[in-house]
N, C-alpha and C positions, 0 to 999 in steps of 0.2 A: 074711458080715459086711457091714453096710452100710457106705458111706463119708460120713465127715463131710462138710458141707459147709460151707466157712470162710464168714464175713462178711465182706461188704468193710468197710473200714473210711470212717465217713464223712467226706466233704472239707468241710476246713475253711475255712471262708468267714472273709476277714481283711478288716476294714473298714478302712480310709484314713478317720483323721480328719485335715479342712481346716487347713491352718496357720494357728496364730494370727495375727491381724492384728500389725504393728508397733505400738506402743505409741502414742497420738498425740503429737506433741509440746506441752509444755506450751505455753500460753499465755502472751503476749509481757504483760511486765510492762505497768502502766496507763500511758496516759499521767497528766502532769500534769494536777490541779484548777484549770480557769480562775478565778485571783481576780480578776477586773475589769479595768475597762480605768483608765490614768489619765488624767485630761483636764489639759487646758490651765488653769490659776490668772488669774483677771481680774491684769492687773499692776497693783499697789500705784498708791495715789493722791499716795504722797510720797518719793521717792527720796532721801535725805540722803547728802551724799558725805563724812561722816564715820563710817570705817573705823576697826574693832580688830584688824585681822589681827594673826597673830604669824607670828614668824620672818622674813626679808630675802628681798629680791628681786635680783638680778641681770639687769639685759638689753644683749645683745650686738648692736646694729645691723653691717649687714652693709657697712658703711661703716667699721670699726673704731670704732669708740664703744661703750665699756662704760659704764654708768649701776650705781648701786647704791642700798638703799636699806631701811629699815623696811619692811615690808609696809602697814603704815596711813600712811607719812610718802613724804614728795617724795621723788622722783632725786634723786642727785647722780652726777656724774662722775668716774669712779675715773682713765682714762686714754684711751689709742687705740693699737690696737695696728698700723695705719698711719697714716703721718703726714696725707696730703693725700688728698681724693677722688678726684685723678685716678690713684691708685695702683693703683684696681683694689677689686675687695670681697673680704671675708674670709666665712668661712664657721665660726662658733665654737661649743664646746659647753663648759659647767663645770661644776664637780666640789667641791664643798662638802668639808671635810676634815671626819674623822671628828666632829670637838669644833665645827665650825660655825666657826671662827675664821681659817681660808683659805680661797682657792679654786687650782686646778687649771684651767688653760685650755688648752684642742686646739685649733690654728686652721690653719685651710687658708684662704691667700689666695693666691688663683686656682691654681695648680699646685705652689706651694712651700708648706710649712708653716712651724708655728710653738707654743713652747709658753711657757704665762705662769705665774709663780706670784705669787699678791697675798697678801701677809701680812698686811694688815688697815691696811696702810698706803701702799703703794705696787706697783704692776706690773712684774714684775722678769722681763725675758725669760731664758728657759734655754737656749735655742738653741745657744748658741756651750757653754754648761757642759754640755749632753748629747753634744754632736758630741765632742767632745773623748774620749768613751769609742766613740762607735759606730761615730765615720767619717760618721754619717750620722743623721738626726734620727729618734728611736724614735714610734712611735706605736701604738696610744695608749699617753698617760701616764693609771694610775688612783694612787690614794691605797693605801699601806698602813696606816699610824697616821699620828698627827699630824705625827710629821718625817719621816715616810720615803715614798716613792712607789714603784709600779711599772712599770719602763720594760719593753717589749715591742717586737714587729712586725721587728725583723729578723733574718730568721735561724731560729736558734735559740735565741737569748739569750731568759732571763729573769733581768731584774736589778731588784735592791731596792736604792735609792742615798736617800740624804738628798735632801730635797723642797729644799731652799734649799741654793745653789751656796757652798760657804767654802773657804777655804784646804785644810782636810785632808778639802773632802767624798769626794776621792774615795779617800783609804783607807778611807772604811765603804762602797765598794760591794761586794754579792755579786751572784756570778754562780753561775747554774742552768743545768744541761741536762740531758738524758738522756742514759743511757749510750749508747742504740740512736742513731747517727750520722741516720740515715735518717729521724727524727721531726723536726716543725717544731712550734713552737708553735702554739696555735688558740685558748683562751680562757683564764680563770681567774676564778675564785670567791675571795672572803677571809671567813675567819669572822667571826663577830658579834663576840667581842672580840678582833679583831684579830692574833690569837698563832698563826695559817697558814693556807696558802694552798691550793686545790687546784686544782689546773691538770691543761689537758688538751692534748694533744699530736697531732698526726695524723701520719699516714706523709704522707712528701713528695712520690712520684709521683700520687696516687688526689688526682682532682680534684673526683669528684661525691661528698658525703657518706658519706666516709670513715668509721668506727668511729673513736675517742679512746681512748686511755690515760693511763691519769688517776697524778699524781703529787698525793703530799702534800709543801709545800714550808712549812719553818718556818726562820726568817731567822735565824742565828747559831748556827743545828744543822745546818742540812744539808737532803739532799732524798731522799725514799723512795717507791721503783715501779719498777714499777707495780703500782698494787695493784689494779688494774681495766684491761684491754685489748678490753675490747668495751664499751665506752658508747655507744647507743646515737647515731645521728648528729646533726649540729646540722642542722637542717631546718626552723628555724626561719622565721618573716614577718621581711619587713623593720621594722624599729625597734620589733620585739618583742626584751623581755628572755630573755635562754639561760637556762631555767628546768631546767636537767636537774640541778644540783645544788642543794640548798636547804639550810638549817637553821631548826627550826621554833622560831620564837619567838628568845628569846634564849638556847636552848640551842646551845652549842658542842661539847659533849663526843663528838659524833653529827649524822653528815648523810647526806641523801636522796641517790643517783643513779637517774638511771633509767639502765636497761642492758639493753632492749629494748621493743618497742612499748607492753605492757601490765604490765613488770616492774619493780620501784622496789626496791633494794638501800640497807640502812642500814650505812653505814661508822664507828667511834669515830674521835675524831682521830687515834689512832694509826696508822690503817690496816686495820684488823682490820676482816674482815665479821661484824657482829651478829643482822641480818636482811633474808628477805627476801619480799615482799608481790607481790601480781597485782592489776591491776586488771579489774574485770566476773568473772563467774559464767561465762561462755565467751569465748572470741574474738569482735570485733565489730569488722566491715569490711575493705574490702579490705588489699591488702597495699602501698599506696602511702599510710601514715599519714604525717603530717608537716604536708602539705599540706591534711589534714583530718580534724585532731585539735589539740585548747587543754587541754594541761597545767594544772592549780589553781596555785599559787603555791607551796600549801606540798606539792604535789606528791600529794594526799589524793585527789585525782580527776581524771579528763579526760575532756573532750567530746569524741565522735569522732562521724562519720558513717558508715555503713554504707554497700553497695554499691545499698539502693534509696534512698536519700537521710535514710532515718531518724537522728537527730540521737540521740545516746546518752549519758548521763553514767554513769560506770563509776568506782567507788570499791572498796575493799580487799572482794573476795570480792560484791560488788552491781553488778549492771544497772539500771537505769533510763533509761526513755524519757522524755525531753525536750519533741522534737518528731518530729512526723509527717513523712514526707517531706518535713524541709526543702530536699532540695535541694543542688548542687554548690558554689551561688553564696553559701550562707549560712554569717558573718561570726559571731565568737562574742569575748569579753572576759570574763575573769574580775576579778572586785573582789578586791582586796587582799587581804578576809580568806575567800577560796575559799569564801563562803555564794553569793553570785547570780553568775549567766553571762548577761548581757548579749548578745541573738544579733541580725541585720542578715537578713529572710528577703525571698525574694520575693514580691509578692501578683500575683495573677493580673494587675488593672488594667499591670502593668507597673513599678508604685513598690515601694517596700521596705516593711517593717515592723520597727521597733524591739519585741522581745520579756525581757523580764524572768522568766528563772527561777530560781527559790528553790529551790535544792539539800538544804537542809536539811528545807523542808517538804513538796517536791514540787510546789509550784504555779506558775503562769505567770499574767504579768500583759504583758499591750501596753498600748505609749504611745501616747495619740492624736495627738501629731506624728510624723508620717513623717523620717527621716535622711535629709540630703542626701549622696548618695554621689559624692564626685569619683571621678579616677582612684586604682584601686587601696583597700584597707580603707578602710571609715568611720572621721570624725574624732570620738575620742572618749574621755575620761578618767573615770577612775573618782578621786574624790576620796584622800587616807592615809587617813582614815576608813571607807572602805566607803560613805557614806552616802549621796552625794553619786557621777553620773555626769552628766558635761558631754558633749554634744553639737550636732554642726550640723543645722539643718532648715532648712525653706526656706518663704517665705509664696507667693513665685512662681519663677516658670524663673528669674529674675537677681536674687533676693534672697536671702540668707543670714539667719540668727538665730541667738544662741548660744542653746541651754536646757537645763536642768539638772534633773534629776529626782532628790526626795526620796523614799529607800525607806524611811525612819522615819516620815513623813506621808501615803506614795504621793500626792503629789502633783509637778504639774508648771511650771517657771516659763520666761519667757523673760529671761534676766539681761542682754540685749543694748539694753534700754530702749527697744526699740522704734519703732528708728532702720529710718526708710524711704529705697528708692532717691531722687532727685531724678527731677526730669525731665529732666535734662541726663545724667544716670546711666547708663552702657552693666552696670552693675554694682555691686553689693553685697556683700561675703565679710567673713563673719567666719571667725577662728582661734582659737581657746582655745589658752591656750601652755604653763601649767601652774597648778595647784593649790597655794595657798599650804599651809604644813605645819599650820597647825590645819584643815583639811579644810575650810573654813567660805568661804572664796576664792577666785576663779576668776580669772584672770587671761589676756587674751584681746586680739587687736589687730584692728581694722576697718580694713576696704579698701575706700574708694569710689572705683571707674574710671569717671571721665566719659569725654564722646565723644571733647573735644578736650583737656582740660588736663590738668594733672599729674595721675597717680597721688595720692590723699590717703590716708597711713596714722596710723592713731593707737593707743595703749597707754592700756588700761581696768582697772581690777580691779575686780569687784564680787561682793557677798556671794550667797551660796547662795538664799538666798528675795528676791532681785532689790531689797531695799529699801532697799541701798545701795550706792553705784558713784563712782568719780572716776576721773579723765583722770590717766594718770600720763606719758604723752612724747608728744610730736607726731612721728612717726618719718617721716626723708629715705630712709632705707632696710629693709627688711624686715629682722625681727630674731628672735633664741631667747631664750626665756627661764627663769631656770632660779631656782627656789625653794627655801631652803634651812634648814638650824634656826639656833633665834635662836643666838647667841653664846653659850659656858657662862659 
């Protein structure tokens, strides 16, 4: 018998296929479409100093001298909250009451303070009527409705007391705390009509931007929280508004917090969470936001910078690029109604650039005058309107201008009338101080420093497109001023 002979069996060849590459990552959203640049407006051939502003002006010289006044009509002088120059200066801010019909005044003269309320008639110090509950003077004082005020700053107290001191003001005071011993107070919010308040609280050791927990306080019910214990921190600029609680429009029912860098939670008045929202399509920039990032107003969007300097607006579930490496040094403003972000960028030459972008449309426009940047942010105001942004710019190293840029025209004015140094002149500054409430006014004070003689300061208002302007105070001392609605 023969023997089989088996087959081998043949070896199997296994091919290795190459791994797929990684997916590339998409492509970085577009920048903005350049619409133009805007240039400078020849100034008007006739300047009339016949104003229609509305709503009142208030200014506070730093001499005690409060002045008051029509927005289109002369000063007149309400009082002095010292008596004699050689007292020393004050340093004052005020506070319109809800109906336009008082004001509220903070004043620091030199290291002691002080607080005023003017009923439409007379200046009536509270000093001695607020010590009488604190021991010691609250600060600040803001408005709750028309009669009532909120006194803060020491402590832990949060009290809501009648605005005007009487016989029985002080059985209608209430008093607020938290239950947790170990919170201080830190800011508060009041709704649009008035009926509560929502306040934020910090732990009392943690000195560097603490988390807030946030209470809802309604004056003659009581106080409920926290209903939020991680708000995101206040980190804000100096004499930027705390934009971390809003309400949009005149709805009350519901309001915005933010409660982490890119997260915005909607609270009811009651307390209850209803929703909550991210801004951008991924994380964008480092993790020291604060310092470089501009919240919208109504809280709808924020500008932030990245870690290669790229400028970012980031809205509910959307990215979008701004600008191209703006940079560390660049300065950003949003307008009232969260459409334009206003940005301060560097240009190679060494000077800045003023930039205009349109969030809604995607586009950017520059202005062709450069911003004068003293120390610290650029000076600059966005009108109530939106329509209107005031700014300083400069013709030389020791001259100032105010100018004012139309985004309904895209054009650009200088509203400062086109007052030159002297030759005796070491200097020229102007100050825009605020915006009258029809958005249509600017109201702004010139400083011309000679070599040898007095300081010369004087108080201006003039309209939006520069073709009307009057002298409204000759000022001994530098002064705030504070704009407010007409009278109901």
């Amino acid at each position: 018998m023969g023997c089989r002979r088996e087959q081998a069996q043949p070896e199997q060849i296994v091919i290795e296929q190459p791994p797929s590459p990684p997916p590339e990552p998409p492509p970085p959203p577009p920048l903005p479409e350049e619409a133009g640049v805007i240039t400078l407006t020849p100034a008007p051939e006739e300047v009339s100093s016949r104003l229609r502003a509305e709503g009142e002006i208030v200014v506070m010289q730093a001499n005690g001298a409060v002045h008051h006044s029509k927005a289109g009509g002369p000063l007149r002088k309400l009082g002095r909250f010292i008596q004699e120059d050689t007292n020393g200066c004050c340093l004052a801010s005020a506070q319109w009451s809800p109906e336009g019909r008082q004001l509220l005044f903070d004043v620091d003269i030199w290291t002691t303070g002080g607080s005023f309320l003017w009923d439409g008639r007379e200046l009536i110090d509270l000093e001695q009527y607020l010590e009488q509950v604190y021991g010691g003077l609250p600060w600040p004082i803001t408005w709750f409705d028309e009669k009532r005020m909120i006194a803060t700053g020491i402590g832990r107290q949060f009290i809501v007391a009648p605005a005007r001191p009487t016989a029985r003001a002080f059985d209608d005071f209430e008093w607020f705390r938290p239950t947790d011993g170990a919170q201080e107070y830190s800011t508060h919010w009041t709704a649009p009509d008035r009926s509560y308040i929502v306040a934020a609280f910090e732990p009392a050791w943690e000195d560097r931007h603490p988390q807030a927990a946030l209470y809802i306080i309604k004056p003659g019910e009581g106080m409920k929280g926290p209903i939020d214990a991680s708000m995101y921190p206040n980190v804000g600029r100096l004499l930027e508004i705390d934009g971390r609680v809003v309400w949009q429009g005149n709805e009350t029912d519901r309001f915005l917090v933010r409660t982490e860098r890119n997260r915005v939670v909607t609270y009811g008045a009651d307390g209850e969470q209803k929703a909550t929202s991210t801004w951008g399509e991924h994380e964008v920039g480092p993790a020291t936001w604060g310092d470089t990032d501009w919240p919208s107003p109504d809280l709808g969007r924020v500008a932030a910078l990245d870690e290669d300097g790229t400028l970012w607006v980031l809205g509910q579930n959307t990215s979008a690029r701004a600008l191209e490496r703006g940079g560390p040094s660049v300065n950003c403003l949003w307008s009232p109604d969260a459409r334009w972000l206003a940005c301060v960028v560097d240009v190679d030459s060494g000077e800045h650039e003023l930039l205009l972008y349109d969030a809604q449309a995607h586009t950017i426009r520059s202005v062709a005058v450069a911003p004068r940047l003293r120390k610290g942010p650029p000076l600059w105001y966005w009108s109530p309107n939106s329509r209107y942004l005031a700014y300083i710019g400069h013709r030389d190293t020791e001259t100032e201008a105010a100018y004012v840029v139309d985004l309904e025209q895209c054009s650009l004015v200088e509203v400062s009338g086109g007052v030159k140094r002297g030759s005796d002149d070491r200097e020229l500054k102007v100050h825009p101080q605020a915006w009258t409430t029809d958005g249509g006014h600017l109201v702004y004070s010139l400083v011309r420093v000679p070599q040898a003689a007095e300081v010369e300061r004087t108080l201006w208002i003039a309209s939006a497109d520069g073709t009307h302007r009057r002298k409204l105070l000759d000022l001994k001392w530098q002064c705030d001023v504070s704009c407010g609605p007409p009278p109901v």
